[in-house]
MARPA-695408 format. One record per atom (N, C-alpha, C, O): residue number from 1; residue in three letters; x, y, z. Coordinates in nm, 3 decimals, m for minus. Layout:
MARPA-695408
  pos  code        X        Y        Z
  NUM   ALA        X        Y        Z
...
end
This chain:
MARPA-695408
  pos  code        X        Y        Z
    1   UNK    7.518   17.616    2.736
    1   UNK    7.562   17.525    2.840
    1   UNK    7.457   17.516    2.951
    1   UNK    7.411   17.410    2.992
    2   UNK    7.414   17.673    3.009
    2   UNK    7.294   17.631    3.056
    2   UNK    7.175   17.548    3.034
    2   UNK    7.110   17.489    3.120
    3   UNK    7.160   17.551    2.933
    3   UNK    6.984   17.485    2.894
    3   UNK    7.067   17.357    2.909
    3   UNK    7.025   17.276    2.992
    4   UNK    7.185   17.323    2.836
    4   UNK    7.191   17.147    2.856
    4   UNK    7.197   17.084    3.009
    4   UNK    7.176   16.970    3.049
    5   UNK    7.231   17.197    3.073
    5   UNK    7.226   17.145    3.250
    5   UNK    7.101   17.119    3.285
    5   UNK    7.066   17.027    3.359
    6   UNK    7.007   17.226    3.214
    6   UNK    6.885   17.214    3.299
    6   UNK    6.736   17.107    3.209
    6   UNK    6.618   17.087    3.235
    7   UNK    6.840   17.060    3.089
    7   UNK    6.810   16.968    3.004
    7   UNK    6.780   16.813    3.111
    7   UNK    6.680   16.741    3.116
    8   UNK    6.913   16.804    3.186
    8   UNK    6.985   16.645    3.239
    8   UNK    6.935   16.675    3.369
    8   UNK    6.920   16.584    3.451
    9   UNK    6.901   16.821    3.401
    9   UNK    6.826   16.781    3.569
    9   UNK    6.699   16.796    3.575
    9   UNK    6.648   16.783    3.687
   10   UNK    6.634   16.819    3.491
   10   UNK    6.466   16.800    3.426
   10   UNK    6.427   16.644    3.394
   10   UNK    6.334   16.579    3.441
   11   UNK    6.535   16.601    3.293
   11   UNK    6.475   16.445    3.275
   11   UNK    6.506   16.417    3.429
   11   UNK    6.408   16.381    3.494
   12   UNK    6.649   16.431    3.510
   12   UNK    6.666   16.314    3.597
   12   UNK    6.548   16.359    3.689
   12   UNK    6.466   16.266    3.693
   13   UNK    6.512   16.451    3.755
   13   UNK    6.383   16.477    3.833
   13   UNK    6.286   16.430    3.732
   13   UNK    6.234   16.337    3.795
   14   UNK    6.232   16.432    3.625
   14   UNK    6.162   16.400    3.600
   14   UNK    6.168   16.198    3.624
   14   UNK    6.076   16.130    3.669
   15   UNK    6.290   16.151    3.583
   15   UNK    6.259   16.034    3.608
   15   UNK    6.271   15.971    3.704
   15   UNK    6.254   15.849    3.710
   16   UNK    6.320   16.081    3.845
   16   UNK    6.300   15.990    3.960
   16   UNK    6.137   16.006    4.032
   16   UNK    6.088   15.945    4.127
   17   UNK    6.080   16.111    3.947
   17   UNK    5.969   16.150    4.018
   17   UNK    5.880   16.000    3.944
   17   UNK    5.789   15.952    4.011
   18   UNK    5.903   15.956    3.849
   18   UNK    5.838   15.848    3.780
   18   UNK    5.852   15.757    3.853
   18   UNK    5.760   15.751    3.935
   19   UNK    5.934   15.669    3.866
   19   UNK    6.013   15.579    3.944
   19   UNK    5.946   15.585    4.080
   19   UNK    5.878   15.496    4.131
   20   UNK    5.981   15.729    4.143
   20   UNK    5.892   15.711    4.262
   20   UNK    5.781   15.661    4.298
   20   UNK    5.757   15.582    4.389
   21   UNK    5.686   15.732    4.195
   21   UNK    5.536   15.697    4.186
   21   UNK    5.475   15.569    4.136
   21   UNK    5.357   15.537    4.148
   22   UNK    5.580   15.491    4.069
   22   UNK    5.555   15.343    4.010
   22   UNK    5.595   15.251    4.163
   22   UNK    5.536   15.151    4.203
   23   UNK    5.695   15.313    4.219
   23   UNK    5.695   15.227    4.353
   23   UNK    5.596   15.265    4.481
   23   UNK    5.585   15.199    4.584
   24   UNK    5.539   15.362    4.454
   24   UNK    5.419   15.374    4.551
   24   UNK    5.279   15.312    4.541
   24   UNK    5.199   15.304    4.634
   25   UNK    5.261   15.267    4.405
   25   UNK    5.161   15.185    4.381
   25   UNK    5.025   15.265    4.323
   25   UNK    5.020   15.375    4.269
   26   UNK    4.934   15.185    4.348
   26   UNK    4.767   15.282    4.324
   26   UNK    4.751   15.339    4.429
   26   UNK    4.692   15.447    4.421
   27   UNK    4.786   15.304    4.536
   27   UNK    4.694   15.391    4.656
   27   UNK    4.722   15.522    4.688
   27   UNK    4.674   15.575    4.788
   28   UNK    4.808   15.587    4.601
   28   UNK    4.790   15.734    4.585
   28   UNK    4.703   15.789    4.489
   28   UNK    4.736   15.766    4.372
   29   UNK    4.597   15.859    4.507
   29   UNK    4.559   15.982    4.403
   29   UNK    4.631   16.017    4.278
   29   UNK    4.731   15.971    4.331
   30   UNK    4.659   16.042    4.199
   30   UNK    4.708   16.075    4.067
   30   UNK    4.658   16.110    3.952
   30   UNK    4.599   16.040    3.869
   31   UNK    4.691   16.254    3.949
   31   UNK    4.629   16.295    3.805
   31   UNK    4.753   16.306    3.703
   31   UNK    4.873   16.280    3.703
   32   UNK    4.679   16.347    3.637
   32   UNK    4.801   16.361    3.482
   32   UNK    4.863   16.481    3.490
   32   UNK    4.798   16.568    3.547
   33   UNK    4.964   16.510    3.451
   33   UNK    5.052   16.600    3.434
   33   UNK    4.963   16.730    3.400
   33   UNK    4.982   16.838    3.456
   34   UNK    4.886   16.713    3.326
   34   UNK    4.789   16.825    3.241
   34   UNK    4.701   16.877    3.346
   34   UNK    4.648   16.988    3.340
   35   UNK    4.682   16.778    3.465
   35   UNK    4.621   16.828    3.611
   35   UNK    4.677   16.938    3.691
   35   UNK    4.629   17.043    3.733
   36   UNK    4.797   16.882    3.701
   36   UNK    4.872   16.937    3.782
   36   UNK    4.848   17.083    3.802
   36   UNK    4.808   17.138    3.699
   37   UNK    4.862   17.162    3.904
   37   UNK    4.784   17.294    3.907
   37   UNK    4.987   17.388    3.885
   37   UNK    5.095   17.360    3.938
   38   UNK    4.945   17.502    3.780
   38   UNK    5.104   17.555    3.779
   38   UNK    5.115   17.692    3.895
   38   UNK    5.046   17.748    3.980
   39   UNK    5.212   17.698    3.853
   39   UNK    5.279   17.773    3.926
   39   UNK    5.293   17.926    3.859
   39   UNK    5.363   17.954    3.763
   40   UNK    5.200   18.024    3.943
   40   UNK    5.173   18.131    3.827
   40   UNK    5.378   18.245    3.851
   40   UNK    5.394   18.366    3.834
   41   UNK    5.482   18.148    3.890
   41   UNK    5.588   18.240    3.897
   41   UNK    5.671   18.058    3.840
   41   UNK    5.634   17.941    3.848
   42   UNK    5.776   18.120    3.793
   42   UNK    5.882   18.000    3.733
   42   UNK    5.841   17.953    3.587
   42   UNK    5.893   17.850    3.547
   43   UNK    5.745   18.025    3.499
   43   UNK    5.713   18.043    3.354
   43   UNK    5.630   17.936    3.325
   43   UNK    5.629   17.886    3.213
   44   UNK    5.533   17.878    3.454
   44   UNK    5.425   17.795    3.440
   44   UNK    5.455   17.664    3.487
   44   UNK    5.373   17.574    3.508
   45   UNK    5.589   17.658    3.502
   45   UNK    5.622   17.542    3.542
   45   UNK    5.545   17.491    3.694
   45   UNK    5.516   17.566    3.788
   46   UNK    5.524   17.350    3.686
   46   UNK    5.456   17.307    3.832
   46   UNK    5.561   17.336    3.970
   46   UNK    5.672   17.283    3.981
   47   UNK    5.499   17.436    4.078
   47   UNK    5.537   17.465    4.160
   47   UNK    5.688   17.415    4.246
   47   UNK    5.794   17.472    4.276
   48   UNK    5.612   17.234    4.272
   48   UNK    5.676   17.154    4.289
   48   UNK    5.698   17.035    4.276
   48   UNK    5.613   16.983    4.203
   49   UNK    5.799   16.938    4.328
   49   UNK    5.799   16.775    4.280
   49   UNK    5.651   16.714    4.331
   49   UNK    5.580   16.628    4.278
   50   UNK    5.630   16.795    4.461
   50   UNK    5.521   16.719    4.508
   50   UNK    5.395   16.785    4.429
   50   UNK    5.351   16.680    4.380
   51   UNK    5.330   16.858    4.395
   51   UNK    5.238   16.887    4.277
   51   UNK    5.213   16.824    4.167
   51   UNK    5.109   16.830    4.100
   52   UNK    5.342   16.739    4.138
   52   UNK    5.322   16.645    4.050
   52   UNK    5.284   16.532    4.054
   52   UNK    5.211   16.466    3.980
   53   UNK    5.348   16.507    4.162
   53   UNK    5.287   16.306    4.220
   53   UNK    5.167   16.355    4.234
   53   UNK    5.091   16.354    4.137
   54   UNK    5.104   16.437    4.423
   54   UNK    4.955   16.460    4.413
   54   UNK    4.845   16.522    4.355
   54   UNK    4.726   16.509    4.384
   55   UNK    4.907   16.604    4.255
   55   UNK    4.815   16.653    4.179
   55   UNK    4.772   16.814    4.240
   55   UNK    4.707   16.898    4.178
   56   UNK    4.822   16.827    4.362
   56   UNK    4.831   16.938    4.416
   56   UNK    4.632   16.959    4.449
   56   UNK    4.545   16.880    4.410
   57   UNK    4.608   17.109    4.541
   57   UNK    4.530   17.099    4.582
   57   UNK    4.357   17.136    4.503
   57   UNK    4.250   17.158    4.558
   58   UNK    4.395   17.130    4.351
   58   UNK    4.268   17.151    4.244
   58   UNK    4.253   17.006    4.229
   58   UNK    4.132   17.000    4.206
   59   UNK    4.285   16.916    4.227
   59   UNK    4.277   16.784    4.176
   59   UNK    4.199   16.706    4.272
   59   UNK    4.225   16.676    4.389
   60   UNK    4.110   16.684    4.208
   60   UNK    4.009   16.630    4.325
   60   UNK    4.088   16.415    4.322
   60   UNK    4.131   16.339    4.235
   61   UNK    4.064   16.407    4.473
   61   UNK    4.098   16.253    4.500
   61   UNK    4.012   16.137    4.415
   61   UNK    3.889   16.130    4.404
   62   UNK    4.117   16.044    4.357
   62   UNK    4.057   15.934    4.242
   62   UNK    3.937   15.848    4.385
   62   UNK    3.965   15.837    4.505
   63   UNK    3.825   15.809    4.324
   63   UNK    3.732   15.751    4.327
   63   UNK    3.802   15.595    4.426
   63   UNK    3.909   15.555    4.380
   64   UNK    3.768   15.543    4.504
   64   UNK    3.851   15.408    4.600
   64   UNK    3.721   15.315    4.442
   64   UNK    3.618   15.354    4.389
   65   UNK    3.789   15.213    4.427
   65   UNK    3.739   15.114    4.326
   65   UNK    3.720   14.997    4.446
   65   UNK    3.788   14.981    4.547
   66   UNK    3.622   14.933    4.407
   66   UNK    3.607   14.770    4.464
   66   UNK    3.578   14.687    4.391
   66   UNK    3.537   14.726    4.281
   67   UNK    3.584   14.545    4.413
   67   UNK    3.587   14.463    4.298
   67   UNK    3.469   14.396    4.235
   67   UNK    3.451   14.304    4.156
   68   UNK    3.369   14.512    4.328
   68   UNK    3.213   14.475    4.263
   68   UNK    3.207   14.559    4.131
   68   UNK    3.141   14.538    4.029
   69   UNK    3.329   14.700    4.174
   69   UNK    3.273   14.785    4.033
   69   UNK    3.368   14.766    3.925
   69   UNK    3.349   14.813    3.813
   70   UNK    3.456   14.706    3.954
   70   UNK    3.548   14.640    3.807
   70   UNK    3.506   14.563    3.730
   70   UNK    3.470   14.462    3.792
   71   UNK    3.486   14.552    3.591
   71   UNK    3.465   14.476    3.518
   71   UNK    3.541   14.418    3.496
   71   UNK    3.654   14.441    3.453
   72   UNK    3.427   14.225    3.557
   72   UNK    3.505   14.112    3.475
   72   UNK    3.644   14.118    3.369
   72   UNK    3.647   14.181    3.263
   73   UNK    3.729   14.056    3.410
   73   UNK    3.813   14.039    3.266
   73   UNK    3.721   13.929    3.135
   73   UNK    3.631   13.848    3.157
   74   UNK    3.743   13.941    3.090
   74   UNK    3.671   13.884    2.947
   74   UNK    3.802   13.782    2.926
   74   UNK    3.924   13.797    2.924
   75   UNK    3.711   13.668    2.910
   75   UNK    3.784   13.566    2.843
   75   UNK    3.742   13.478    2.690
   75   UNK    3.635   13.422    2.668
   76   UNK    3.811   13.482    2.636
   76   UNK    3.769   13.507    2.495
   76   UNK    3.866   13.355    2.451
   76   UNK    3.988   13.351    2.470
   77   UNK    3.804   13.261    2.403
   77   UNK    3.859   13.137    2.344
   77   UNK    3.904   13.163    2.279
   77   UNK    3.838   13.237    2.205
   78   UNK    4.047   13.137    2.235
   78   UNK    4.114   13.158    2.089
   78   UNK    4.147   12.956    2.038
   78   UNK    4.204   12.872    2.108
   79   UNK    4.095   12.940    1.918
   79   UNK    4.131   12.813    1.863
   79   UNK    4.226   12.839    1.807
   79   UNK    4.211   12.941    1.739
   80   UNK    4.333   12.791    1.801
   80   UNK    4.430   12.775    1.697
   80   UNK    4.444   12.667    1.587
   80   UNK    4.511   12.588    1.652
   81   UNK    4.432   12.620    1.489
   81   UNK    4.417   12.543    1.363
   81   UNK    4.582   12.442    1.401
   81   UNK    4.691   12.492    1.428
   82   UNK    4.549   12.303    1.392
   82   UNK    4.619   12.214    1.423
   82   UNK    4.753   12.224    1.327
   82   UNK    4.740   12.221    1.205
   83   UNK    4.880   12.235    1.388
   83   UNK    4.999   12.240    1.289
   83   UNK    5.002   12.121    1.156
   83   UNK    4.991   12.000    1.173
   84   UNK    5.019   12.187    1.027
   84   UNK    5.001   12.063    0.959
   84   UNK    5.090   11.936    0.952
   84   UNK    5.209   11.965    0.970
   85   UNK    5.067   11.800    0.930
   85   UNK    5.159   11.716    0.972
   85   UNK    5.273   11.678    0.881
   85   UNK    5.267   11.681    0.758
   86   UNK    5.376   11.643    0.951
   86   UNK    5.509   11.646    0.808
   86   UNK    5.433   11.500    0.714
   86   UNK    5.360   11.413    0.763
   87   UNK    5.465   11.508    0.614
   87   UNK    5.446   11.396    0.472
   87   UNK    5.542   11.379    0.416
   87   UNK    5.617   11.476    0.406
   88   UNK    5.576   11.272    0.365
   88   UNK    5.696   11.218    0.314
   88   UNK    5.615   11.182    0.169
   88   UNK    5.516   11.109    0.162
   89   UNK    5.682   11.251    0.049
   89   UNK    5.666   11.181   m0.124
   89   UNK    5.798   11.151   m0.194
   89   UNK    5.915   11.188   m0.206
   90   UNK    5.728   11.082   m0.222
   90   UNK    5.871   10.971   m0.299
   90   UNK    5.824   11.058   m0.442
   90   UNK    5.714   11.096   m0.480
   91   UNK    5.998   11.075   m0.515
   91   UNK    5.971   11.151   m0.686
   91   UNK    6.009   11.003   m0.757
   91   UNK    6.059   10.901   m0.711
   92   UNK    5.971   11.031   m0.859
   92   UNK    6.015   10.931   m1.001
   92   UNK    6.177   10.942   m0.965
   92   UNK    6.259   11.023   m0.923
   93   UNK    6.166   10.799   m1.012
   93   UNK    6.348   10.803   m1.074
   93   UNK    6.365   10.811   m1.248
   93   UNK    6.301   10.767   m1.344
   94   UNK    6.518   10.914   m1.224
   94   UNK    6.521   10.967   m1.366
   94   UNK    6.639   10.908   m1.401
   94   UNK    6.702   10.875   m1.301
   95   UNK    6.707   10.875   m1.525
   95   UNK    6.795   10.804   m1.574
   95   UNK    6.921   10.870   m1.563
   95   UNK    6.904   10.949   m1.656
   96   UNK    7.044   10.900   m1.515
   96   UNK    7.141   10.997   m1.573
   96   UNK    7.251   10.935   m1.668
   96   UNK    7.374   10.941   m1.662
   97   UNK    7.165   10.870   m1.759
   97   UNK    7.227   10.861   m1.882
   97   UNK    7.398   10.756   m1.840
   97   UNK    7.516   10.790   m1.836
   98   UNK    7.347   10.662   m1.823
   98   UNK    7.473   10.568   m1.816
   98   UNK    7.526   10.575   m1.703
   98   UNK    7.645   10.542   m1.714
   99   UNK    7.498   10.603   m1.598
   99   UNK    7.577   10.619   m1.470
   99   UNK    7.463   10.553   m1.333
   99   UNK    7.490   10.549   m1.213
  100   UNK    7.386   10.525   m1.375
  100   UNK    7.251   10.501   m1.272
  100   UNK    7.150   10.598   m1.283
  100   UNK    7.152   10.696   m1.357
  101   UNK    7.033   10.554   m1.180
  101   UNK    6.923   10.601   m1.171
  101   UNK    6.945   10.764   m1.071
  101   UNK    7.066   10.790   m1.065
  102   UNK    6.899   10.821   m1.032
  102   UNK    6.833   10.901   m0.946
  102   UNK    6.715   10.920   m0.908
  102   UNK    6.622   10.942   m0.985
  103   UNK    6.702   10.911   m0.740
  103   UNK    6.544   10.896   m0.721
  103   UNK    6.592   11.024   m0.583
  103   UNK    6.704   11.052   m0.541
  104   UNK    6.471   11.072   m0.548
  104   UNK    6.513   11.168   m0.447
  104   UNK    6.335   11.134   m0.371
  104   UNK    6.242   11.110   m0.447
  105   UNK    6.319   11.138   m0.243
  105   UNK    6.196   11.202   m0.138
  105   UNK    6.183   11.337   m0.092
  105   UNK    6.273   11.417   m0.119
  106   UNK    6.083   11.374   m0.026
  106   UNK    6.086   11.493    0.047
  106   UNK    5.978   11.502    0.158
  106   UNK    5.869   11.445    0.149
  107   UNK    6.006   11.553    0.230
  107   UNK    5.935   11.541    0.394
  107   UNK    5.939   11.696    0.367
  107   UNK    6.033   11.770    0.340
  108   UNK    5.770   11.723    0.388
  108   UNK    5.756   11.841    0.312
  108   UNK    5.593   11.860    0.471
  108   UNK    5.525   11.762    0.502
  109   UNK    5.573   11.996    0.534
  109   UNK    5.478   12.015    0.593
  109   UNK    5.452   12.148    0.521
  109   UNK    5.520   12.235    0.467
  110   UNK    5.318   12.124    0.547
  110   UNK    5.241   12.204    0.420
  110   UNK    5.291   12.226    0.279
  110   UNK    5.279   12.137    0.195
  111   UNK    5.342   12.333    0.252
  111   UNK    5.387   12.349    0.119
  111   UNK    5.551   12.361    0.179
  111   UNK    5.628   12.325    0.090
  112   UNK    5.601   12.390    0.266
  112   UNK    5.758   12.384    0.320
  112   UNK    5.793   12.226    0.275
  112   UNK    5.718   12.129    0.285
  113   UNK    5.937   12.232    0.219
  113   UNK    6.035   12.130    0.245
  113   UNK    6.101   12.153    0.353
  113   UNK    6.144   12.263    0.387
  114   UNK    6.116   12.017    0.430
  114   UNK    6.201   12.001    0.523
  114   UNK    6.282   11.948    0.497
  114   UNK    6.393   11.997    0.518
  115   UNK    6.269   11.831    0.441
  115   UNK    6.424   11.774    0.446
  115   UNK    6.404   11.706    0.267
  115   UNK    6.290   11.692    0.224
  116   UNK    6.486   11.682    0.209
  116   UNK    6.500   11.589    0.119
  116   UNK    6.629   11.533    0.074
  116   UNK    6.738   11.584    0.051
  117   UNK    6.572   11.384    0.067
  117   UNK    6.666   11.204    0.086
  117   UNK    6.663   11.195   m0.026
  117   UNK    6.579   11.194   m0.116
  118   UNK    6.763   11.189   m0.016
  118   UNK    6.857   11.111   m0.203
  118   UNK    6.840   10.931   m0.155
  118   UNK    6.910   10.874   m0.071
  119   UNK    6.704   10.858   m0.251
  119   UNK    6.699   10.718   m0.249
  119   UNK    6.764   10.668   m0.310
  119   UNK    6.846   10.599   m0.249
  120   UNK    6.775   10.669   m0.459
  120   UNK    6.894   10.624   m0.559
  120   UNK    6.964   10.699   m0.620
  120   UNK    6.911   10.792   m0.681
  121   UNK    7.108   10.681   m0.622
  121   UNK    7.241   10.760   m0.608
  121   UNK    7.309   10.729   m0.792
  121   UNK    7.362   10.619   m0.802
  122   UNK    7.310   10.793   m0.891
  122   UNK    7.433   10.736   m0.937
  122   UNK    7.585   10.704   m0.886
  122   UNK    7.641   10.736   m0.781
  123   UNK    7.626   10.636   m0.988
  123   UNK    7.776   10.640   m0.928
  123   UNK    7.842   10.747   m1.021
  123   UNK    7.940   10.713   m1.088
  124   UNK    7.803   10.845   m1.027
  124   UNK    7.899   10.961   m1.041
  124   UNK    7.884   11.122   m0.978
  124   UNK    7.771   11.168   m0.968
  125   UNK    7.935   11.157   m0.960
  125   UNK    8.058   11.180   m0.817
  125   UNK    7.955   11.195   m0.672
  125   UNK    7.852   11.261   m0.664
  126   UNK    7.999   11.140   m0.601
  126   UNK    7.876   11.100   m0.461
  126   UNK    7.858   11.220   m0.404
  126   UNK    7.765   11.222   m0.323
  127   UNK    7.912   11.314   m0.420
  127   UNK    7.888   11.450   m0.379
  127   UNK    7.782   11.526   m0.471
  127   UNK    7.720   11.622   m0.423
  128   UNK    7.763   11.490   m0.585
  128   UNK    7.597   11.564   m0.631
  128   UNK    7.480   11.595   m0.546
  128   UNK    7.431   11.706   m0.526
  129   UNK    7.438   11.465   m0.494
  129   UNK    7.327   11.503   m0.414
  129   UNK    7.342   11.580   m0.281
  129   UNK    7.234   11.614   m0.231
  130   UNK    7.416   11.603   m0.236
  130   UNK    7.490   11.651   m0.065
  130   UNK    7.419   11.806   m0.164
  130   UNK    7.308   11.855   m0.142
  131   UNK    7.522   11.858   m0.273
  131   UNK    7.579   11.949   m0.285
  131   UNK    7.419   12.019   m0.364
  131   UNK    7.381   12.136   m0.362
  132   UNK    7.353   11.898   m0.426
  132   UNK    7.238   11.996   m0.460
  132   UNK    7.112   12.016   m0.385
  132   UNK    7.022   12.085   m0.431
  133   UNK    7.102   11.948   m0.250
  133   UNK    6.998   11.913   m0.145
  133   UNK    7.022   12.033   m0.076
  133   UNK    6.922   12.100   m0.049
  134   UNK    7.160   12.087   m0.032
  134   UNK    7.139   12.199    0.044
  134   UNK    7.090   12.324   m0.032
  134   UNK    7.026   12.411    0.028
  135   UNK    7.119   12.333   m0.162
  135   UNK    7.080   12.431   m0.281
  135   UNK    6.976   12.431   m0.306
  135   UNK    6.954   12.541   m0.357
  136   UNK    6.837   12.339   m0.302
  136   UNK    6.715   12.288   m0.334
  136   UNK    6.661   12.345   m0.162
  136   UNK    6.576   12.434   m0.161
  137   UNK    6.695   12.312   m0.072
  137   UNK    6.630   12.315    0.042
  137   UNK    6.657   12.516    0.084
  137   UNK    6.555   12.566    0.132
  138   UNK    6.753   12.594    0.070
  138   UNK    6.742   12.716    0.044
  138   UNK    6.657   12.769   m0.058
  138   UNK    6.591   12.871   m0.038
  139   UNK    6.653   12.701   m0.178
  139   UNK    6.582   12.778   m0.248
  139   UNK    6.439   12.727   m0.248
  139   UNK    6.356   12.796   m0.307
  140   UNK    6.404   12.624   m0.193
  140   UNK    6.228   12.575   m0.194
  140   UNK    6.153   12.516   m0.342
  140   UNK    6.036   12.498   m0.374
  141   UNK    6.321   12.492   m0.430
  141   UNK    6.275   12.448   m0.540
  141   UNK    6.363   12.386   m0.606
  141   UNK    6.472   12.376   m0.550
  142   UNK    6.349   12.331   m0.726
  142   UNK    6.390   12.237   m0.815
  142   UNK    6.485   12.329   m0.920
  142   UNK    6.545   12.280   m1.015
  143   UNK    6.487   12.439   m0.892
  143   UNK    6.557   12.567   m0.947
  143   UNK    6.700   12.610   m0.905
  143   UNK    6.744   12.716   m0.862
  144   UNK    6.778   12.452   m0.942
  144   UNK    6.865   12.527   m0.909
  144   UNK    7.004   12.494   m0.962
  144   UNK    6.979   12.414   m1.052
  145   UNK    7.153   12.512   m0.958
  145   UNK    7.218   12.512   m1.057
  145   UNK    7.254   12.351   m1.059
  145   UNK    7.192   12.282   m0.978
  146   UNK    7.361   12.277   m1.154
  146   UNK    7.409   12.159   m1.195
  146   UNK    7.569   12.153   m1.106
  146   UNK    7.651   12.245   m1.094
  147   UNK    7.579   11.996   m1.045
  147   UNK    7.719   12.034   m1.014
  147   UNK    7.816   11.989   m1.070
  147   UNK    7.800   11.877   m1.119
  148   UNK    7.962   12.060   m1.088
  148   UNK    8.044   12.035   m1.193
  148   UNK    8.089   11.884   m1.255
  148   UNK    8.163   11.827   m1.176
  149   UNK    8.076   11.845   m1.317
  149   UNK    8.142   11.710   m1.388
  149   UNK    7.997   11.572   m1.368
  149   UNK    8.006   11.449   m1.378
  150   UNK    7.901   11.642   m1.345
  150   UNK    7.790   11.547   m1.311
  150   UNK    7.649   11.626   m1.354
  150   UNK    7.546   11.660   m1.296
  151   UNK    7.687   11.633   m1.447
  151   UNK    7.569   11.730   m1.545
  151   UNK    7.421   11.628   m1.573
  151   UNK    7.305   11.670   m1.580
  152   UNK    7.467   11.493   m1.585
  152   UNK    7.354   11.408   m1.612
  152   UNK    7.310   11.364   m1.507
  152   UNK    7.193   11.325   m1.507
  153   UNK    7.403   11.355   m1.367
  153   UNK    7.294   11.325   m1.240
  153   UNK    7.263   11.425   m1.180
  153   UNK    7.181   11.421   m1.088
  154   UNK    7.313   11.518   m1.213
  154   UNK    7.241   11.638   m1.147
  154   UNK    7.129   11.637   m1.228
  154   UNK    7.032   11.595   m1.165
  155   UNK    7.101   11.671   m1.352
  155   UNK    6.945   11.683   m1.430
  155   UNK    6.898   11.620   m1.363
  155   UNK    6.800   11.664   m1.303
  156   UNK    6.952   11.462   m1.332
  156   UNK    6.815   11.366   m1.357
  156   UNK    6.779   11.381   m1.184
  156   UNK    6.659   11.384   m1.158
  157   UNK    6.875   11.389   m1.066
  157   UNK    6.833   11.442   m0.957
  157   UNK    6.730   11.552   m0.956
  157   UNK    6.642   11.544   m0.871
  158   UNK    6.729   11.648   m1.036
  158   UNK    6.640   11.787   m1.028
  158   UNK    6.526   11.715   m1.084
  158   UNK    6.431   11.728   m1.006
  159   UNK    6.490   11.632   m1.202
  159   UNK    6.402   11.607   m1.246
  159   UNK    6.295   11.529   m1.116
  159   UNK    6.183   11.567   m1.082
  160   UNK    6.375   11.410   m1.063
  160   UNK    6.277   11.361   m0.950
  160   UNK    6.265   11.444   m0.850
  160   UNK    6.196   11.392   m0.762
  161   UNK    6.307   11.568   m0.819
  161   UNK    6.284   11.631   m0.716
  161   UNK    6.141   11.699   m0.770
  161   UNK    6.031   11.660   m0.731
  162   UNK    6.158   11.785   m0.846
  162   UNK    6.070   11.809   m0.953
  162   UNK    5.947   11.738   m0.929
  162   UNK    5.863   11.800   m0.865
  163   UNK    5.920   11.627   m0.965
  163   UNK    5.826   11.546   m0.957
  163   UNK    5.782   11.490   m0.832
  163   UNK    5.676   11.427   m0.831
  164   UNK    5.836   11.501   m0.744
  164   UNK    5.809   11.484   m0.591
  164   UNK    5.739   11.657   m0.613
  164   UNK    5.620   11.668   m0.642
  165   UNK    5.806   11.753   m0.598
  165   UNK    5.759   11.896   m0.577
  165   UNK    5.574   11.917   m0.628
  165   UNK    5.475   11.983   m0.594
  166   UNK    5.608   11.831   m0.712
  166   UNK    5.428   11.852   m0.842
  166   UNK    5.333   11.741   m0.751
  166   UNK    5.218   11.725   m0.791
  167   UNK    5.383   11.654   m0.615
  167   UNK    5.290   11.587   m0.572
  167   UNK    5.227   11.662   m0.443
  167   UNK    5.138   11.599   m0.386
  168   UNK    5.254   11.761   m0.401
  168   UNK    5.260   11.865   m0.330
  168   UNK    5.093   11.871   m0.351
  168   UNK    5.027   11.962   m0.300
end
């Protein structure tokens, strides 16, 4: 029980002594902890709080800086390479076998799809393309499953996506 007391009043002195010294700024002297001169009674520990901020009386005073002896900050051009621009490709239209065509686009920057437009729709069931555009746009490909009762516009949807994908 002892050590955990003297656990929680070590950090908190320790972190008000931090705190302190971050609000006093540079214009104090400051050495490192490893400076600090100990205390040959209390098992090495530094004497006191104040031994620690000033460094106590082995620590010789930091050097006053002026802004002749600071080095320049360095400024260093960074180019950055122009974002690539979105493109829009139109795919083939594919047949779905007695029901209409399917044609699909894609607005694609760099190798990313962004979006892709269902141009020609069969007429069977109008929910194919909704349902396979969000499935195509997660997966970044033409890889992906058929939706139920529309087996031939779904192919032929994947196929022009497909072929938009290969103009990439």
């Amino acid at each position: 029980m002892r050590r955990v007391v003297m656990a929680l009043l070590g950090t908190a002195v320790g972190t008000t002594l931090l705190v302190g010294l971050k609000a006093q700024g540079s214009h104090i002297p400051v050495g490192t902890v490893a400076d600090a001169p100990l205390s040959p009674t209390a098992g090495g520990l530094p004497a006191t709080p104040e031994t620690l901020i000033t460094g106590g009386p082995s620590v010789r005073p930091a050097k006053p800086t002026t802004a002749a002896s600071k080095p320049a900050p360095s400024r260093t051009a960074t180019t950055t390479a122009p974002a690539p621009a979105a493109r829009t490709i139109m795919g083939s239209a594919f047949p779905a076998r007695g029901f209409g065509d399917m044609q699909v686009k894609i607005v694609v920057t760099g190798r990313h799809i962004d979006d892709i437009i269902t141009v020609q729709e069969s007429n069977r069931p109008k929910s194919t393309a909704t349902t396979l555009r969000s499935q195509a746009l997660a997966a970044q490909s033409a890889n992906v499953g058929n939706v139920s009762g529309a087996t031939y516009s779904s192919e032929a949807w994947k196929q022009s996506l497909q072929s938009a994908i290969g103009q990439i």
